[in-house]
Short mmCIF file of the C-alpha atoms (twelve columns), coordinates in Angstrom:
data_MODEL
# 
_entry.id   MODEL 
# 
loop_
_atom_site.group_PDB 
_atom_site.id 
_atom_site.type_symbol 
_atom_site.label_atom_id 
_atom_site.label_alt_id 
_atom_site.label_comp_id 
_atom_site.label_asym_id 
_atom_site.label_seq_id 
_atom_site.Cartn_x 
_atom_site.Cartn_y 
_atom_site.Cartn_z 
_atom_site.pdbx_PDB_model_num 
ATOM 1   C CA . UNK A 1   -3.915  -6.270  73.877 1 
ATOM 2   C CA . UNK A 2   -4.190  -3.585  75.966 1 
ATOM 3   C CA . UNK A 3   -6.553  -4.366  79.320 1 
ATOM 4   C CA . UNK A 4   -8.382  -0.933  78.690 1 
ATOM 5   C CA . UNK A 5   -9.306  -2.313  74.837 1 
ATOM 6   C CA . UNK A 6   -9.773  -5.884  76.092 1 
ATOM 7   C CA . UNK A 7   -12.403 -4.571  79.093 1 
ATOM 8   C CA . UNK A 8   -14.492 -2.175  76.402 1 
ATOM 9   C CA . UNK A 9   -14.799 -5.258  74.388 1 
ATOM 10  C CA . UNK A 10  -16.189 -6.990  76.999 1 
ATOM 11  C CA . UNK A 11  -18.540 -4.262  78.521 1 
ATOM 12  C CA . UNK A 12  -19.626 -4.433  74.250 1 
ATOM 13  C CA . UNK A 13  -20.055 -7.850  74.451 1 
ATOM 14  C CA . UNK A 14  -21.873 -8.474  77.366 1 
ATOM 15  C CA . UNK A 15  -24.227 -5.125  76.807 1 
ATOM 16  C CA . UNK A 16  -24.764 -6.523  73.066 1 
ATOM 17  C CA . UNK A 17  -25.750 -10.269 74.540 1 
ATOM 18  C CA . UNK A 18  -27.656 -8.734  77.213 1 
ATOM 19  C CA . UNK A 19  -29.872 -6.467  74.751 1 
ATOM 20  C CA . UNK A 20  -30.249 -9.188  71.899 1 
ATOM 21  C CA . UNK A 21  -31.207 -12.080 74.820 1 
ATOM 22  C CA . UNK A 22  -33.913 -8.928  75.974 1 
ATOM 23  C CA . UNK A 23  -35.013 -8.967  72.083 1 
ATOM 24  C CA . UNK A 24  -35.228 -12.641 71.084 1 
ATOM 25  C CA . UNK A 25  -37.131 -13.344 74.868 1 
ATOM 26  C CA . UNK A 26  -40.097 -10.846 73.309 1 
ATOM 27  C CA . UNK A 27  -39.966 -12.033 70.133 1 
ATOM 28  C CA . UNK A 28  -40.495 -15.498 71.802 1 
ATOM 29  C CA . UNK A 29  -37.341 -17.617 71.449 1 
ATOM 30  C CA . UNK A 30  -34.989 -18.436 73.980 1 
ATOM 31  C CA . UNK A 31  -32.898 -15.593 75.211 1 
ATOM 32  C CA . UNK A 32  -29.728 -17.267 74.072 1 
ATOM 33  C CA . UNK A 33  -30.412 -17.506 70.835 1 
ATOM 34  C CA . UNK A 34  -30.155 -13.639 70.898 1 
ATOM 35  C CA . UNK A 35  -27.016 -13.875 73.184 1 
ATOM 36  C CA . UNK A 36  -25.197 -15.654 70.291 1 
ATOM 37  C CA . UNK A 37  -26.420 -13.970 67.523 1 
ATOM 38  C CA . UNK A 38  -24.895 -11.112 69.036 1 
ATOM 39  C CA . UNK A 39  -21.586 -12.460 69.689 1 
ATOM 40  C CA . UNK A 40  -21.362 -13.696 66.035 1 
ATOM 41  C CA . UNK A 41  -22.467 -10.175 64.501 1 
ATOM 42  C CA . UNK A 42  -20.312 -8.441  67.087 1 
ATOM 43  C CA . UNK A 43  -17.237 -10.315 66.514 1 
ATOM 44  C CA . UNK A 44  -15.038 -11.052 63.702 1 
ATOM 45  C CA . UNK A 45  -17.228 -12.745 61.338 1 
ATOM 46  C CA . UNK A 46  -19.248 -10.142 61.077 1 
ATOM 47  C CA . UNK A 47  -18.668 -6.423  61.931 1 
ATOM 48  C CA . UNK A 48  -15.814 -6.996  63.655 1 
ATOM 49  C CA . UNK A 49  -15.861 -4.836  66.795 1 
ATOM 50  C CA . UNK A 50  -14.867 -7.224  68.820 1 
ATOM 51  C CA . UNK A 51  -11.126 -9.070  68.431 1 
ATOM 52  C CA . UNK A 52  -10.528 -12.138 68.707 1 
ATOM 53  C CA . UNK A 53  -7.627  -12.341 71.283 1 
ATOM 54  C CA . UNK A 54  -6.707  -14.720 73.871 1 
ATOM 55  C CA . UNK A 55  -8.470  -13.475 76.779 1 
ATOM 56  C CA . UNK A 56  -11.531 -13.415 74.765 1 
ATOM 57  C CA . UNK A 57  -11.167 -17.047 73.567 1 
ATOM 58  C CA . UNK A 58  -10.814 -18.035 77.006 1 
ATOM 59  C CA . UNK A 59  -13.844 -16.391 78.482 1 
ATOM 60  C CA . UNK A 60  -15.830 -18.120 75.407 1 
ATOM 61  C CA . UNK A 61  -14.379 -21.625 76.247 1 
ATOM 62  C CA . UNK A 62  -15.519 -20.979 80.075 1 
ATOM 63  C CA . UNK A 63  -18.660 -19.951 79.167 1 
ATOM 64  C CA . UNK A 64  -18.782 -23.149 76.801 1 
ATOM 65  C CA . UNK A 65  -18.336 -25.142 79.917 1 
ATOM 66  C CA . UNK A 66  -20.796 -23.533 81.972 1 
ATOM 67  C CA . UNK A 67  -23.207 -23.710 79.210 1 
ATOM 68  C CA . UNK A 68  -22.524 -27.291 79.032 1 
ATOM 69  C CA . UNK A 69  -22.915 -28.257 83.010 1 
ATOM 70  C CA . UNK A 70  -26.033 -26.291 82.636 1 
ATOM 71  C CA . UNK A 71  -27.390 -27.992 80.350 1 
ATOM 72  C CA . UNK A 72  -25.978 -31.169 82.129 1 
ATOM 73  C CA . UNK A 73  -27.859 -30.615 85.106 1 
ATOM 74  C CA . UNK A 74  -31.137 -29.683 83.457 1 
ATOM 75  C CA . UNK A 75  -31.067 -33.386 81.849 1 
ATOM 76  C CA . UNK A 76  -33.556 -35.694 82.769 1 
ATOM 77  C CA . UNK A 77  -31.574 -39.159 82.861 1 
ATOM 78  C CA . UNK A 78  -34.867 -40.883 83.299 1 
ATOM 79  C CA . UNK A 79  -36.629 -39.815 80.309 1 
ATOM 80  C CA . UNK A 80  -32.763 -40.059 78.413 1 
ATOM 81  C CA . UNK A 81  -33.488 -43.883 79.404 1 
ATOM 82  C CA . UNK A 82  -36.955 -44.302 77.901 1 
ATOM 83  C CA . UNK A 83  -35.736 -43.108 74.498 1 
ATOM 84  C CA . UNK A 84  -32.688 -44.763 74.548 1 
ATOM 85  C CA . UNK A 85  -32.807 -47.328 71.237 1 
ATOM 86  C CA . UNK A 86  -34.143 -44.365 69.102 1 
ATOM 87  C CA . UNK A 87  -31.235 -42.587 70.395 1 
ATOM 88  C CA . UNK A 88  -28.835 -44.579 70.135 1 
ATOM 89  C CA . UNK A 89  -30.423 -45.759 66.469 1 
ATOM 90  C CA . UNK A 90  -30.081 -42.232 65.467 1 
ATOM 91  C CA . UNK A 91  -26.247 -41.330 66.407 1 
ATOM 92  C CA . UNK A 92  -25.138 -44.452 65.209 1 
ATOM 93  C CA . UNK A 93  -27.123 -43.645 61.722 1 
ATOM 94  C CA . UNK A 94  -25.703 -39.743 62.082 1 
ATOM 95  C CA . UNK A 95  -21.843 -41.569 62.155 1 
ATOM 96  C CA . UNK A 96  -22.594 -44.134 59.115 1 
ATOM 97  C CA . UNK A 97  -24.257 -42.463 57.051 1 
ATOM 98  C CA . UNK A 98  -21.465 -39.340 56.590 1 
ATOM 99  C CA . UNK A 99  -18.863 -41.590 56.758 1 
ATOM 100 C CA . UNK A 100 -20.126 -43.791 54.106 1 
ATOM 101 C CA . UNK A 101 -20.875 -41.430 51.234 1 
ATOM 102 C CA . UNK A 102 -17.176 -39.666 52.259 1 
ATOM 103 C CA . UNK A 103 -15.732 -43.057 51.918 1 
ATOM 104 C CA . UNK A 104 -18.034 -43.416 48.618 1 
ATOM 105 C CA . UNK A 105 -17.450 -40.225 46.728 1 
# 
């Protein structure tokens, strides 16, 4: 890909997140919600302006790991702690359950 297609892409991209995060905040759900939306109608599920080449994948997988330490450091381990059995009750259910009716049917 040329670097002249691959930077209008991602001037698109990050003017589309920026104006659908703007949106969803005043409609009164969290800016990324808007972010993605845009990134799935932008790209090439939807209307396809966007391509999806290497450098793009890349800049989604680092912005998957930011996302993720984010979200990492906004945990509160204490609270994580308090609700632990129901937790842990819950994954282990979310495992068994799926892998019992595959096994089944």
């Amino acid at each position: 890909m040329e670097i002249n297609a691959f930077l209008l892409e991602l001037l698109l991209t990050l003017l589309g997140a920026r104006l659908a995060g703007e949106l969803a905040a005043r409609a009164g759900v969290p800016a990324m919600m808007g972010e993605m939306l845009a990134g799935i109608v932008l790209g090439p599920s939807l209307l396809g302006w966007i391509s999806a080449g290497h450098m793009l994948h890349l800049l989604a997988e680092i912005g998957l790991i930011l996302l993720l330490f984010e979200v990492g450091l906004d945990t509160n381990i204490a609270s994580l702690m308090r609700q632990g059995k129901a937790s842990a009750t819950v994954a282990i259910a979310g495992f068994i359950a799926p892998l019992g009716l595959g096994f089944v049917l």
